[in-house]
LODOKE-468641 format. One record per residue: x, y, z of N, C-alpha, C in turn; residue number from 1; residue in one letter. Coordinates in nm, 2 decimals. Layout:
REM LODOKE-468641
[rec [X, Y, Z], [X, Y, Z], [X, Y, Z], NUM, "A"]
...
REM end
This chain:
REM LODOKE-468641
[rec [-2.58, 8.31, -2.13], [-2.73, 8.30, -2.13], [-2.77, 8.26, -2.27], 1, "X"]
[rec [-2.88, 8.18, -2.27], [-2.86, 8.14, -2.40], [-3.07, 8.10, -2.36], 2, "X"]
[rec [-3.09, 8.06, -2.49], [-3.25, 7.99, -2.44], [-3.36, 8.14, -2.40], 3, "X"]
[rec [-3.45, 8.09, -2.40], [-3.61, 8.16, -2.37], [-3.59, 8.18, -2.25], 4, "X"]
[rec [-3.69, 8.34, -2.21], [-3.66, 8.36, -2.07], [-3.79, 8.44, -2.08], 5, "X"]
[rec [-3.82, 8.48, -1.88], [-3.94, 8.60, -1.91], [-3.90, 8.74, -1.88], 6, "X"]
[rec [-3.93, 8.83, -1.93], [-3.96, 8.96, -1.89], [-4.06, 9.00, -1.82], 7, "X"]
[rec [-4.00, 9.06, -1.69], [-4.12, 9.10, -1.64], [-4.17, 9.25, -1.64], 8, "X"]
[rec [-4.29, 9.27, -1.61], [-4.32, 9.36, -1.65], [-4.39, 9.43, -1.51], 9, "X"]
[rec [-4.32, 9.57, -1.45], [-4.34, 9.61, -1.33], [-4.46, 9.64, -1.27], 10, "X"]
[rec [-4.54, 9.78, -1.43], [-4.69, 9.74, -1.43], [-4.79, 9.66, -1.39], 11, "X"]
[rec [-4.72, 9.53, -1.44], [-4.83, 9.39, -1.47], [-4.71, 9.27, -1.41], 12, "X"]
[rec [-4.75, 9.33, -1.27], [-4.63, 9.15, -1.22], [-4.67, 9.03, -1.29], 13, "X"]
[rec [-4.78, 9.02, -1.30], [-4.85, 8.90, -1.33], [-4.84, 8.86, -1.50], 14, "X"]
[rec [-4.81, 8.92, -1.57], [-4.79, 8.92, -1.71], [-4.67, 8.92, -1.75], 15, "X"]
[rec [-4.57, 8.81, -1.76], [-4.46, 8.83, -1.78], [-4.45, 8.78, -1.96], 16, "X"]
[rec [-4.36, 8.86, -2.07], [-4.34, 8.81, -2.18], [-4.27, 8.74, -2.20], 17, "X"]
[rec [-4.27, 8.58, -2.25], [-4.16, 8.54, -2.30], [-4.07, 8.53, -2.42], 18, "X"]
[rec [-3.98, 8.51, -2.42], [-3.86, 8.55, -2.54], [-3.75, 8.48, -2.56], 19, "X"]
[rec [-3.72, 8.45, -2.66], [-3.56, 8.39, -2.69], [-3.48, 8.50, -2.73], 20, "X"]
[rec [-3.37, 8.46, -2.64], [-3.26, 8.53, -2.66], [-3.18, 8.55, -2.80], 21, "X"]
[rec [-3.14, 8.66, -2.85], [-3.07, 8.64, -3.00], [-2.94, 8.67, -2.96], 22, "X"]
[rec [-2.86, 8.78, -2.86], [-2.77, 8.81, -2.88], [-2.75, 8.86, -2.71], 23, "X"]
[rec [-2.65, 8.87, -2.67], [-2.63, 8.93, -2.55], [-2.48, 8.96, -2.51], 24, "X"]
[rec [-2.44, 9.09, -2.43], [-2.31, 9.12, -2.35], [-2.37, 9.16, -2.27], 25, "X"]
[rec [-2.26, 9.26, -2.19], [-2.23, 9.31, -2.04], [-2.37, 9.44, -2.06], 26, "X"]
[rec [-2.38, 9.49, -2.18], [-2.45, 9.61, -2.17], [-2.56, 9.58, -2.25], 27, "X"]
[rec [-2.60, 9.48, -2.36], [-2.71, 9.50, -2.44], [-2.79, 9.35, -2.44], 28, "X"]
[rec [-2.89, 9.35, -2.42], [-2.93, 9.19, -2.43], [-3.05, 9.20, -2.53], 29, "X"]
[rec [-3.05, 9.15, -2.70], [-3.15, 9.16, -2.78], [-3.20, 9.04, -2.78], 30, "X"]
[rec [-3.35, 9.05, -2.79], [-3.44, 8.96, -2.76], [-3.53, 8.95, -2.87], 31, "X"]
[rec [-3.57, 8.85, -2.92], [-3.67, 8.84, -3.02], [-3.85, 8.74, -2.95], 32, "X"]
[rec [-3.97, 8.74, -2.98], [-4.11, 8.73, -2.91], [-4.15, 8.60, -3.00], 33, "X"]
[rec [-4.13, 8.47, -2.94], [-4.16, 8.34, -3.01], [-4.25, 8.37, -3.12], 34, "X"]
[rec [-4.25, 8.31, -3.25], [-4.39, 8.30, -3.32], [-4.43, 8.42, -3.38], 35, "X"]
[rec [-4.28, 8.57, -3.41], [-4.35, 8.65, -3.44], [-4.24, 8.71, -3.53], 36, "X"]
[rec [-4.23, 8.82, -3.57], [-4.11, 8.91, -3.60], [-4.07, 8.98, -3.53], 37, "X"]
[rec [-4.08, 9.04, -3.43], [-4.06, 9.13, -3.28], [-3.97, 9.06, -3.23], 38, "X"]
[rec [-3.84, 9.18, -3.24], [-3.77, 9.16, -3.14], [-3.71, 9.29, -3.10], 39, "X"]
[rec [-3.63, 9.36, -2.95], [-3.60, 9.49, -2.94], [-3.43, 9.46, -2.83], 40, "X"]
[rec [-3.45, 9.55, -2.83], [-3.28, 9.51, -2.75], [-3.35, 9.57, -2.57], 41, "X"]
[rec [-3.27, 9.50, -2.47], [-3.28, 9.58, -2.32], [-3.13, 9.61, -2.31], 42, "X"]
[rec [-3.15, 9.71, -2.21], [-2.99, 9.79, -2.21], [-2.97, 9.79, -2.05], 43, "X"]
[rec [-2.85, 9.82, -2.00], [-2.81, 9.82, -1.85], [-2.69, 9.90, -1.87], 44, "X"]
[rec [-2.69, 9.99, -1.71], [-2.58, 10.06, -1.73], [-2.47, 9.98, -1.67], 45, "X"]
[rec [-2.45, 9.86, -1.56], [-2.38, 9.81, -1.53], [-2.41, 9.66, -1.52], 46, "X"]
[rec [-2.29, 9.62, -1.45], [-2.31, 9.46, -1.45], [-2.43, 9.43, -1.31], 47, "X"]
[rec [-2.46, 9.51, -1.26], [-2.50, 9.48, -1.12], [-2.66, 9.52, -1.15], 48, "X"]
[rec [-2.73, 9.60, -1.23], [-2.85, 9.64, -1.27], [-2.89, 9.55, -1.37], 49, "X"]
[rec [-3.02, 9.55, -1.33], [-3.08, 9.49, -1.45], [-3.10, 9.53, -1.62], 50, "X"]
[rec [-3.12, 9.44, -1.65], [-3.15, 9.49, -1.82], [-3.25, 9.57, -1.83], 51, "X"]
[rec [-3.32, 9.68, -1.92], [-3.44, 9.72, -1.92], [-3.47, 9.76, -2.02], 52, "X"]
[rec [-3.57, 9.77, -2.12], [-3.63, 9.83, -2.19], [-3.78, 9.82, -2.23], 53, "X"]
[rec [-3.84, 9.85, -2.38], [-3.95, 9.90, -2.40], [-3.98, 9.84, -2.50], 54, "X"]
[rec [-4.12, 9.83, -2.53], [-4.24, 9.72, -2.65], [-4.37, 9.80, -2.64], 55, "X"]
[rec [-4.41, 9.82, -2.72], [-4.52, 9.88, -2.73], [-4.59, 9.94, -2.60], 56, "X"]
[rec [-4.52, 10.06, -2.56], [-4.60, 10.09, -2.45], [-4.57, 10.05, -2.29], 57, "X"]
[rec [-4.50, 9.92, -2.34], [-4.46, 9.84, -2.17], [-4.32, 9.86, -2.13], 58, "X"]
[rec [-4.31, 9.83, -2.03], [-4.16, 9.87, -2.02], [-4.11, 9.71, -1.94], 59, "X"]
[rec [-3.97, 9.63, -2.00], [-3.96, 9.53, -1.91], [-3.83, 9.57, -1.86], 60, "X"]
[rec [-3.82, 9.40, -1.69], [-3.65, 9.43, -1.65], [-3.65, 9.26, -1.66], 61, "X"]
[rec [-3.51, 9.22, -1.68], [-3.47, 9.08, -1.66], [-3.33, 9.12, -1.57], 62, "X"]
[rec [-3.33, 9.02, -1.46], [-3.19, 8.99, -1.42], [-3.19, 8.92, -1.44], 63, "X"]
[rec [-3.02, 8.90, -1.52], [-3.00, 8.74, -1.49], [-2.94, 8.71, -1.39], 64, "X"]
[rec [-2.91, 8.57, -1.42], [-2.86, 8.49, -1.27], [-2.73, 8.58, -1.24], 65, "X"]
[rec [-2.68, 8.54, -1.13], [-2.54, 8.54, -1.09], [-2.41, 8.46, -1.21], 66, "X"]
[rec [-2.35, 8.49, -1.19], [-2.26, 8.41, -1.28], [-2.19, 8.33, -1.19], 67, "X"]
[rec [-2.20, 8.18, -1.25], [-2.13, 8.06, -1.16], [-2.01, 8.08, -1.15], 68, "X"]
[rec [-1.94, 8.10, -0.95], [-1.88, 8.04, -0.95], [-1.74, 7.94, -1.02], 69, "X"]
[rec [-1.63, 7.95, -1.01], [-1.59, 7.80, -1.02], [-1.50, 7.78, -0.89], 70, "X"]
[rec [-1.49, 7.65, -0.87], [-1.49, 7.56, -0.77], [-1.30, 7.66, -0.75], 71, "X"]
[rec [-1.27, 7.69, -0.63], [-1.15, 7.71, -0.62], [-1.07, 7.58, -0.65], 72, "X"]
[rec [-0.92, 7.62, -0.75], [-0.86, 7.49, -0.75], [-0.84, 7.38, -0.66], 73, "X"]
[rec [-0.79, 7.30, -0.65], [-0.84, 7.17, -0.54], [-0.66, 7.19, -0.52], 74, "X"]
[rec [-0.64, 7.16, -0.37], [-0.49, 7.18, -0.36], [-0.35, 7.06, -0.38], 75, "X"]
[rec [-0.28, 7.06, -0.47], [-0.22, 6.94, -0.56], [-0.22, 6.86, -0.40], 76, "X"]
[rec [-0.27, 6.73, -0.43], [-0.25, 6.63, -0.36], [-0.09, 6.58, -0.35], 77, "X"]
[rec [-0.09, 6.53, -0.20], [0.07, 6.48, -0.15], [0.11, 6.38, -0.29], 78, "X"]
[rec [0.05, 6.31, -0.35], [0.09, 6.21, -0.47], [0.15, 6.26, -0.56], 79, "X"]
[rec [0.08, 6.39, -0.62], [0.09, 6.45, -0.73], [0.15, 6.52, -0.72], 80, "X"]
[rec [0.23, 6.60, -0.58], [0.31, 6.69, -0.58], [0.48, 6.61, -0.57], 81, "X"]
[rec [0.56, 6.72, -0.66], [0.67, 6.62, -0.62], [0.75, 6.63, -0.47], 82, "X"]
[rec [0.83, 6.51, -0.47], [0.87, 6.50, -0.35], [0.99, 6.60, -0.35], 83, "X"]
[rec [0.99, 6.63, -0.21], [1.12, 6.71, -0.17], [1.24, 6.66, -0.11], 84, "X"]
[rec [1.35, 6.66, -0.17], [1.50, 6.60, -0.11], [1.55, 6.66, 0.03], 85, "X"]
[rec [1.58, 6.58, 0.11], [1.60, 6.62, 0.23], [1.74, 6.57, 0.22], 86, "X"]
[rec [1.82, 6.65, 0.28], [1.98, 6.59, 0.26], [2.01, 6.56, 0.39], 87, "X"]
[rec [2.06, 6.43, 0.42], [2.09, 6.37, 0.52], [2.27, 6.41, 0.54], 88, "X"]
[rec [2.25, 6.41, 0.74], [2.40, 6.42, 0.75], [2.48, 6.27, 0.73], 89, "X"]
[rec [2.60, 6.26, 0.69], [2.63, 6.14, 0.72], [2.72, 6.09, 0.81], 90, "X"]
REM end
């Protein structure tokens, strides 16, 4: 995760804050408030819950996405695999 995102705010669906990201893992995601000096950390107890915390009074959550995916390996093609010796009777 990287880049500006919103927090929302459960209170106030309609009022969401936005924020750039400064730092982020599995448990802490700190955020700083464009254009200001504010910034606070959200915390989660697992990977499956959201982030959450507190700013003056408000309280936000952010999920992030899912984490992509990657494409299961592609299965070595007949070309690329080597060939197998067959031993002929004679």
């Amino acid at each position: 995760m990287k880049g500006r995102i919103h927090l929302l705010d459960p209170d106030r669906p309609d009022e969401a804050l936005e924020v750039d990201i400064i730092a982020h893992d599995e448990a802490v995601l700190s955020v700083g408030v464009p254009n200001t000096h504010v910034s606070f950390d959200l915390l989660r107890q697992d990977a499956s819950a959201p982030y959450r915390g507190v700013l003056g009074g408000r309280s936000f959550l952010f999920t992030p996405p899912a984490p992509r995916r990657r494409s299961p390996a592609r299965e070595a093609s007949p070309a690329a695999a080597p060939k197998k010796r067959t031993l002929q009777k004679s």
